[in-house]
C-alpha distance (Angstrom), angle and dihedral (degrees) to the residues before:
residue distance angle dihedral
X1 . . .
X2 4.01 . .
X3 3.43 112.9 .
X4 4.26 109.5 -161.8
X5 4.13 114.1 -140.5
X6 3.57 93.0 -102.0
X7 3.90 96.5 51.2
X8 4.26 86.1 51.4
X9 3.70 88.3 46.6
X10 4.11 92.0 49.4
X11 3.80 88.6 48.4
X12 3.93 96.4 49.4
X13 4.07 86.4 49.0
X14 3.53 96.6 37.3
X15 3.96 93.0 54.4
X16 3.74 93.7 50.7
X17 3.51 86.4 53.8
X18 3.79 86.6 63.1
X19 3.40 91.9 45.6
X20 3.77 91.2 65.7
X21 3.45 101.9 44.6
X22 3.99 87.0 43.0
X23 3.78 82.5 74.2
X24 3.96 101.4 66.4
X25 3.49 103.8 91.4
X26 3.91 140.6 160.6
X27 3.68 108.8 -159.0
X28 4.22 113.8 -120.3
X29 3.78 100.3 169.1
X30 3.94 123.0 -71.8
X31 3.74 92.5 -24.4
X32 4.10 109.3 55.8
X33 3.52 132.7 -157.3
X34 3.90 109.4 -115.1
X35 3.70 136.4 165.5
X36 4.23 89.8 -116.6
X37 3.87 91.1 98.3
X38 4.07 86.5 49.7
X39 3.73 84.3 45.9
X40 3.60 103.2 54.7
X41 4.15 81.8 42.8
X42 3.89 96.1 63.9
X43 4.10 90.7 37.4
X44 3.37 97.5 53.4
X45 3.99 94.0 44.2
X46 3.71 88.7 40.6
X47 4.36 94.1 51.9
X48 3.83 98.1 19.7
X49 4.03 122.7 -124.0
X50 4.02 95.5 -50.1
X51 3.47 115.3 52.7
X52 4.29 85.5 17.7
X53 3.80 84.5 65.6
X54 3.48 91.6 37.7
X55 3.86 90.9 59.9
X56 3.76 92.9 48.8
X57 3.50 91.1 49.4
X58 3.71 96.6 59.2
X59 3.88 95.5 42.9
X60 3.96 83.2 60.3
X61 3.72 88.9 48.0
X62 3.75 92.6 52.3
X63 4.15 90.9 48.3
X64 3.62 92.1 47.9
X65 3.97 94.2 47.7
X66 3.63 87.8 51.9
X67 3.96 115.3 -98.3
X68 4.05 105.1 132.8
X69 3.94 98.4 -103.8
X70 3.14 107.8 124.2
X71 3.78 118.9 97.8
X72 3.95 102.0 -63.2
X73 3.16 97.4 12.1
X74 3.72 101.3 -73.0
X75 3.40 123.7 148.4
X76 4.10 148.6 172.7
X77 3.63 132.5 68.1
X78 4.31 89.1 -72.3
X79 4.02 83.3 80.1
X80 3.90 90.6 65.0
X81 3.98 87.2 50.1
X82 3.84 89.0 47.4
X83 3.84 133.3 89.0
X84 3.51 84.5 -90.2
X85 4.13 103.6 56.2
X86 3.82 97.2 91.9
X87 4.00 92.5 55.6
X88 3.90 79.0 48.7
X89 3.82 103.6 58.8
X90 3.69 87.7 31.9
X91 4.03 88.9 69.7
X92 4.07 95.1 68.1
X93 4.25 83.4 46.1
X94 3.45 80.8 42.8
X95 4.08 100.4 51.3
X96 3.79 85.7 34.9
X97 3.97 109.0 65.4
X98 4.53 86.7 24.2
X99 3.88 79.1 61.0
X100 4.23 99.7 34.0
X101 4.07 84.6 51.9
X102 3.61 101.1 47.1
X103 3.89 85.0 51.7
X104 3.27 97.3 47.1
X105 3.71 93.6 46.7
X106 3.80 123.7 15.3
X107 3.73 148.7 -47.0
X108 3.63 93.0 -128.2
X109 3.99 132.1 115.0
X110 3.86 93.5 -100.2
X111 3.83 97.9 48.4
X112 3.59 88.8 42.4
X113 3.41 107.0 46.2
X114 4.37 87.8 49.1
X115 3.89 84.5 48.4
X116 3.64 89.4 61.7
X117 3.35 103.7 39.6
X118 4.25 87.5 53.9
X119 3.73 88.6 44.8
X120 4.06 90.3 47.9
X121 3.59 92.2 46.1
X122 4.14 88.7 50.3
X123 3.46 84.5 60.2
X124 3.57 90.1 53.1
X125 3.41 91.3 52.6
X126 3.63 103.7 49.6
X127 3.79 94.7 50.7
X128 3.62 92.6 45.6
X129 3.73 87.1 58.8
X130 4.13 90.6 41.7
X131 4.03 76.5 62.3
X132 3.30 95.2 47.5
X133 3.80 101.1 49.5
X134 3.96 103.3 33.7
X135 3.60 99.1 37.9
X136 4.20 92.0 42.5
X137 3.57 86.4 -132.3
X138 3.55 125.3 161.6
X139 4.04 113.1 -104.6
X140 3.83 93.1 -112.2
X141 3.40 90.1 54.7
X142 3.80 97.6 41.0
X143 4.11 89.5 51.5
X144 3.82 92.9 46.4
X145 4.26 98.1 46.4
X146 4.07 83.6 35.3
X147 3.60 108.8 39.8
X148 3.86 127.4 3.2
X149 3.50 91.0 69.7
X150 3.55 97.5 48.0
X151 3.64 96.7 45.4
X152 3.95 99.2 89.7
X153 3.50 102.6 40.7
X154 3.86 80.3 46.3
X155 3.63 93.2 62.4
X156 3.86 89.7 41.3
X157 3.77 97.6 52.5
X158 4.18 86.4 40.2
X159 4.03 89.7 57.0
X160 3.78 88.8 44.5
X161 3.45 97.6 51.2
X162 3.71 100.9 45.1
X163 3.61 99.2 47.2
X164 4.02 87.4 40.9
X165 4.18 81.8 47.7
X166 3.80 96.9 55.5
X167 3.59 99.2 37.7
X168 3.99 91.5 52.1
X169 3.76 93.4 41.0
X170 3.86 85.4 55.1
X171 3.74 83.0 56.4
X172 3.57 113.7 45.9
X173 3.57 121.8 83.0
X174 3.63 96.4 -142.3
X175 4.42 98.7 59.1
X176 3.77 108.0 114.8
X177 3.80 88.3 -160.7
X178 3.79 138.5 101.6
X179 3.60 102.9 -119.8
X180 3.84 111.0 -163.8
């Protein structure tokens, strides 16, 4: 894969933009809610899957390095061993199919609204199974710390961040995407 100067330049901005909005939080026990799954969202509609995943992939370089990025300011490879590593592996999955369906579909509010609630909701998925696996916990248990309460604010940062992705993409000069 050949990445142009511009695309590695829009991934290096585009991942400290997560990094910022990483750090709103609301503490809900060891797993918080944050603004990095709505983050991830809007980059990936806003760059599509290549350079979108990209972008995610070097803000979750920089956390596990060390730089304080990750939600809260945590940082180093520990957070991927945490409570919290699923939800971060799940963002490239995440980036990757939001970006694969709006490219096989449309850049349009519909398509990329659904893409983000499928991508938030993969995100789900994998941490929910990171709970499952590291903490030996029974999959009811997993699902309900891992999931159920992130499912509505899920949805909610997914409409945000699609509808917010499309109508910035229609604005900035540098989107190579037809956005509908």
């Amino acid at each position: 894969m050949k990445l142009s100067s511009r695309e590695i330049v829009l991934a290096g901005l585009f991942a400290a933009v997560i990094s910022v909005l990483a750090q709103f939080t609301i503490p809900l026990g060891p797993i918080p809610l944050t603004l990095q799954t709505f983050a991830v969202g809007i980059v990936v509609t806003i760059l599509g899957k290549k350079t979108g995943t990209i972008a995610v992939a070097i803000y979750l370089l920089m956390g596990m390095i060390g730089l304080p990025v990750l939600a809260g300011g945590a940082a180093g490879i520990a957070s991927f061993f945490g409570p919290t590593g699923g939800f971060l592996v799940g963002f490239i999955f995440q980036a990757y199919f939001t970006g694969w369906i709006l490219e096989k579909s449309q850049f349009n509010y519909f398509w990329s609204i659904l893409a983000n609630v499928i991508g938030a909701f993969i995100t789900l998925i994998f941490g929910s199974l990171w709970l499952k696996f590291s903490g030996n916990l029974p999959w009811d248990t997993a699902f309900s710390a891992g999931m159920i309460p992130f499912i509505l604010p899920g949805v909610i940062k997914a409409f945000a961040a699609g509808y917010l992705g499309i109508l910035l993409g229609r604005r900035l000069p540098f989107t190579n995407y037809v956005y509908r």
